[in-house]
Every structure is written in structure tokens, then in C-alpha cells.
C-alpha positions in Angstrom: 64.5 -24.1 36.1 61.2 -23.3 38.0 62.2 -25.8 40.6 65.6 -23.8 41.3 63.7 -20.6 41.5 60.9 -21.8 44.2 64.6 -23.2 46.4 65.9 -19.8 45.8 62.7 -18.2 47.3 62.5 -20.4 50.8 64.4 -19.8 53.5 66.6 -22.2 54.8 66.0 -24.6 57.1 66.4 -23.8 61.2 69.0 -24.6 63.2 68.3 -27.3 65.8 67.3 -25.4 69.0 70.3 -26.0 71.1 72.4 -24.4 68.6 70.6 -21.1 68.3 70.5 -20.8 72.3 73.9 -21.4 72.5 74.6 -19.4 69.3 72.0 -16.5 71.2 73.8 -16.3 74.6 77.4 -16.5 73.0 76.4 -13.0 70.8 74.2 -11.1 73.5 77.4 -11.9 75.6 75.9 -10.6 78.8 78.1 -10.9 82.2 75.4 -11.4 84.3 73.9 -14.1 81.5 70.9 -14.2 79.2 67.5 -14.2 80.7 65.0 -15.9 78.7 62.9 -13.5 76.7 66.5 -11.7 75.4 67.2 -15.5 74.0 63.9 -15.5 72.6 64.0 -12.0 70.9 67.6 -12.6 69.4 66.1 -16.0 68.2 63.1 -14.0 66.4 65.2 -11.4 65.0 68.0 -13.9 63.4 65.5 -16.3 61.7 62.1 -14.7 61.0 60.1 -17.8 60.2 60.0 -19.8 63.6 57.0 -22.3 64.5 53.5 -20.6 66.2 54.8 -22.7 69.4 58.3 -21.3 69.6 57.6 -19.7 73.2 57.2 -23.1 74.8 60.0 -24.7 72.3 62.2 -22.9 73.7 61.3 -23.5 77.3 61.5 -26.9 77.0 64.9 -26.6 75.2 66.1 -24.4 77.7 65.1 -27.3 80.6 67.0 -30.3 78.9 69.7 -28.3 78.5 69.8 -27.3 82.1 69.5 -30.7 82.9 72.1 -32.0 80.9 74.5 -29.9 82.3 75.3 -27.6 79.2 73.8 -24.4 80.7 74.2 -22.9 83.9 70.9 -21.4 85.7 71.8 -19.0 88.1 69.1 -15.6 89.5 66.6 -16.0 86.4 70.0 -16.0 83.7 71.6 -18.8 81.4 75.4 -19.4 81.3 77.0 -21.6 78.8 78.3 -24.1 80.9 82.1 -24.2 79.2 82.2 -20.2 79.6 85.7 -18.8 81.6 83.2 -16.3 83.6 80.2 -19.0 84.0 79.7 -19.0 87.9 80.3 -22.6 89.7 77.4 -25.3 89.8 75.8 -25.8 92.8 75.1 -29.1 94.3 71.1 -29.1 95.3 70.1 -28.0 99.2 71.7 -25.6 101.1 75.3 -25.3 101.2 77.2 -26.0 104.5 78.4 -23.5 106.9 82.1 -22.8 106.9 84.4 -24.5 109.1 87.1 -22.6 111.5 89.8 -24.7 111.8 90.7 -23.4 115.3 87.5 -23.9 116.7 87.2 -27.1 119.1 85.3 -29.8 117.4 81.8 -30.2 118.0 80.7 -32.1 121.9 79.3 -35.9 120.6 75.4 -35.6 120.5 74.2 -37.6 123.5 72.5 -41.1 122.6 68.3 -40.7 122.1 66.4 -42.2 124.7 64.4 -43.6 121.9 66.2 -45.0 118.5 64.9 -43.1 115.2 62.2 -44.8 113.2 59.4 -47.3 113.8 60.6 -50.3 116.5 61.1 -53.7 115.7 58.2 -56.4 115.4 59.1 -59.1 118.4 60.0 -62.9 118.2 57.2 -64.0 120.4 54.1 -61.7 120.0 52.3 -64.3 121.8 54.4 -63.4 125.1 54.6 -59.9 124.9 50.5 -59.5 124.9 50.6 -61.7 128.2 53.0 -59.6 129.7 51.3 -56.5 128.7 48.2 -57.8 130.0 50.0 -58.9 133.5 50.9 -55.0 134.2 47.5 -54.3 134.3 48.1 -51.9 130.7 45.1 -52.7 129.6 41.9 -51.0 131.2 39.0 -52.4 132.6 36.1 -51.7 130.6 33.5 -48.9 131.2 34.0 -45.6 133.7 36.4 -45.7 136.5 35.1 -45.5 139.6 35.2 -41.6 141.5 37.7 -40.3 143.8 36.2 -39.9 146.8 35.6 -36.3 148.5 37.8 -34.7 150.2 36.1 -31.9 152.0 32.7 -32.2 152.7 30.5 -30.4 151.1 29.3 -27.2 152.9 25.0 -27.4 153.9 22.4 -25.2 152.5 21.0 -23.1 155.1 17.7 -23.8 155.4 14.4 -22.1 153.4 12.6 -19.5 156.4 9.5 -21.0 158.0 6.0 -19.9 156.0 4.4 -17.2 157.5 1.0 -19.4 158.4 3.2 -21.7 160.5 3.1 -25.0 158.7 6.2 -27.0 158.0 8.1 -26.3 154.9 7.7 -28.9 152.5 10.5 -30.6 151.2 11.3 -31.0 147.5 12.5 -34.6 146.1 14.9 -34.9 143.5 14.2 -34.5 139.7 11.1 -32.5 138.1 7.9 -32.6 140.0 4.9 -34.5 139.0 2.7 -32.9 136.2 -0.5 -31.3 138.3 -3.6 -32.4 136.7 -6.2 -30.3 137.1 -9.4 -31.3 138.8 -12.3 -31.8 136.6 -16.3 -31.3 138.5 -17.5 -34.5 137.9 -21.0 -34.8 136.9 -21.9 -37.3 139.8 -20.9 -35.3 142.6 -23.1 -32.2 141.6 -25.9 -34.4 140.9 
């Protein structure tokens, strides 16, 4: 008798997901579909004692069944898939452009210059590096030589005379030699 009385006081088991989506969308009967928190909310108010992990539950149900075909996805809504009103399934990528059938057909797209992908390995590697090598492809080693000039290039005038009248001196190339300065030695002053 006490075992009949602790029956009594459960409540009954849950429905498998699946059904009380289906069960959900079919009495919110929305035209625009079910969006997923008004699934969730008619699931919470029909059976009260639902598992702490129901949110993700049913967003995993909702998935497979997406994926299976039995709903329909469409702007952030669920259709049953067997509904009269549910809006046709879409192939993946974008859909293509209307046709007018009076309009001339397309002009043939002319031939690459180049064939799509990567290009065949040869027969004969063996012969194809002496022939590269023939046409001079590869390049001598190091820095090629200059171009030469042109134009010559225009002369600096040259520096005005010093004032005392000797000749200008004129400076190599490069930095100029560290001055040292001249030390008394101790022999000359003796």
C-alpha cells in the first residue's frame, strides 16, 4: 500500500525531447515559427521537473533535429518540417540568379593562358634542368655588373684661392688621418 502511495506522489516520467519540441511548436502554433526560448518556456511550464541542464538539452536536441531534417530553421525560428505553411529547404550557398529565357546565352569564356592548378611534374627532369640552364635562366652569382653612365656627371667648381696665396690643398678620399699631437720631447729642450 505504501508503495502505491510514494507512485501516486511522483510525477511521471518525461517525454523524450523530440516529442515535447515537436509537441511545443505544434501548440504555440506560430506563423512565423517558434524561436527557441518560447520552446523552452512552453517545455518549463508543461512539465515542471526538467533536468538542471535542460537549456543546453534542448539545444542540442534542437541541432539533430535540424540536421535530420525534421525541423526547418529559417531567420532565428523552428518549423516542423511536415507543416502545410513550413517555408521550402534551402540547399546550402547562395542560390542562383534567375534566368530570362529570352536573353541570348552567355559568350563562351575564352581559354586561360594558364590551366587552373599546379602543372604537371615532367618525364625527363634531367632534360628540362639542362635546358633551363642553356637559356641562361639561371644567374650568375654575386652583383651584376653597372650600367654605364649616360651623361656625364656635371664638375664641382672649384674651392677660391686662400687669401695668403698658397695652393689649395686637395682632399683624398675617405676620413682624414687622426692628427697626433706633438708632444716636447725631453731631449730637444735639454
Amino acid at each position: 500500500m505504501a508503495a502505491a502511495a510514494d507512485d501516486a506522489s511522483k510525477p511521471p516520467p518525461l517525454p523524450p525531447y523530440p516529442e515535447m519540441i515537436l509537441a511545443a511548436i505544434e501548440a504555440l502554433n506560430e506563423k512565423s515559427g517558434s524561436n527557441k526560448s518560447a520552446i523552452s518556456k512552453y517545455i518549463e511550464g508543461k512539465h515542471g521537473d526538467l533536468p538542471p541542464a535542460h537549456a543546453s538539452l534542448l539545444t542540442a536536441h534542437l541541432a539533430r533535429m535540424k540536421e535530420s531534417g525534421e525541423l526547418i530553421f529559417l531567420k532565428n525560428n523552428y518549423f516542423r518540417a511536415d507543416a502545410p505553411d513550413a517555408p521550402p529547404k534551402r540547399g546550402r550557398g547562395r542560390p542562383p540568379k534567375p534566368r530570362d529565357p529570352n536573353a541570348p546565352p552567355p559568350p563562351p569564356k575564352p581559354s586561360s593562358p594558364r590551366p587552373r592548378g599546379r602543372p604537371p611534374k615532367s618525364k625527363d627532369p634531367i632534360s628540362d634542368a639542362v635546358a633551363q640552364a642553356a637559356s641562361g635562366m639561371p644567374r650568375p652569382r654575386g652583383r651584376p655588373p653597372k650600367k654605364a653612365k649616360t651623361a656625364p656627371a656635371p664638375k664641382p667648381k672649384p674651392a677660391p684661392a686662400p687669401a695668403d696665396g698658397s695652393a689649395p690643398v686637395k682632399r683624398g678620399r675617405g676620413r682624414p688621418p687622426k692628427v697626433r699631437p706633438t708632444v716636447p720631447s725631453e731631449t730637444a729642450a735639454a
